[in-house]
C-alpha positions in Angstrom: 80.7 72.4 -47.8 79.8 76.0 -46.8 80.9 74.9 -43.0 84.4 73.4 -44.3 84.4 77.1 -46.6 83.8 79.3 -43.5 86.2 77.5 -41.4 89.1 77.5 -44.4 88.6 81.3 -44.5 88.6 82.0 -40.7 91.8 79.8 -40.2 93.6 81.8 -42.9 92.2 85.0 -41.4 93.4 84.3 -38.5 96.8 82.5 -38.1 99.9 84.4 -37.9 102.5 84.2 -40.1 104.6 80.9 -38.8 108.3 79.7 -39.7 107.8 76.1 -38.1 105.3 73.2 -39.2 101.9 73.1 -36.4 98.9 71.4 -37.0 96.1 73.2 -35.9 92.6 71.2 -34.4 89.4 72.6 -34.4 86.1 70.9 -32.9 83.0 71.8 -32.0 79.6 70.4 -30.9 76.5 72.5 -30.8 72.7 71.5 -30.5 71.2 72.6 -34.0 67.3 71.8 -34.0 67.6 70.0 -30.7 70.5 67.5 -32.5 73.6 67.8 -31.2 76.3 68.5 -34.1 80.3 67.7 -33.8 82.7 69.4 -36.1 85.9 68.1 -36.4 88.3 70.6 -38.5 92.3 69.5 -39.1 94.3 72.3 -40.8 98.2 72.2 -41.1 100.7 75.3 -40.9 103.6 74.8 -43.2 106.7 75.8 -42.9 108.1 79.1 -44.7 111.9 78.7 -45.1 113.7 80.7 -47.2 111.1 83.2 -48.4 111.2 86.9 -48.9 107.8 87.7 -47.9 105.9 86.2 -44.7 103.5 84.1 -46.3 100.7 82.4 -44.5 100.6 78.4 -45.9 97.7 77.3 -44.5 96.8 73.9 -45.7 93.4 72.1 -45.2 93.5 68.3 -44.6 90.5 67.0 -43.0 86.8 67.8 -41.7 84.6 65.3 -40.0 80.8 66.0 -39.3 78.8 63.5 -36.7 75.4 63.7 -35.0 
């Protein structure tokens, strides 16, 4: 859960404001006490229509974690 926390925040810090649907895909594999580790991260980047403000809508949807 802090993993699927860390990556929500970082996503939201990071995306630009968009005015079309994306999905965005993250993965990453990484050797954590000599076992390898896959992350598999799926957020999705609504669309803003008809707002004011730039918002960022960043939604989460999935995260998948393997050995």
């Amino acid at each position: 859960m802090d993993l699927a926390e860390e990556l929500i925040e970082r996503v939201m810090e990071n995306v630009t404001q968009y005015d079309v649907y994306e999905r965005i895909l993250i993965y990453v594999v990484s050797v954590v006490n000599d076992v390898l580790k896959k992350v598999l991260a799926q957020f999705n980047i609504l669309e803003n229509e008809g707002e004011e403000e730039q918002m960022k809508l960043v939604e989460f949807e999935t995260l998948s974690l393997s050995e």
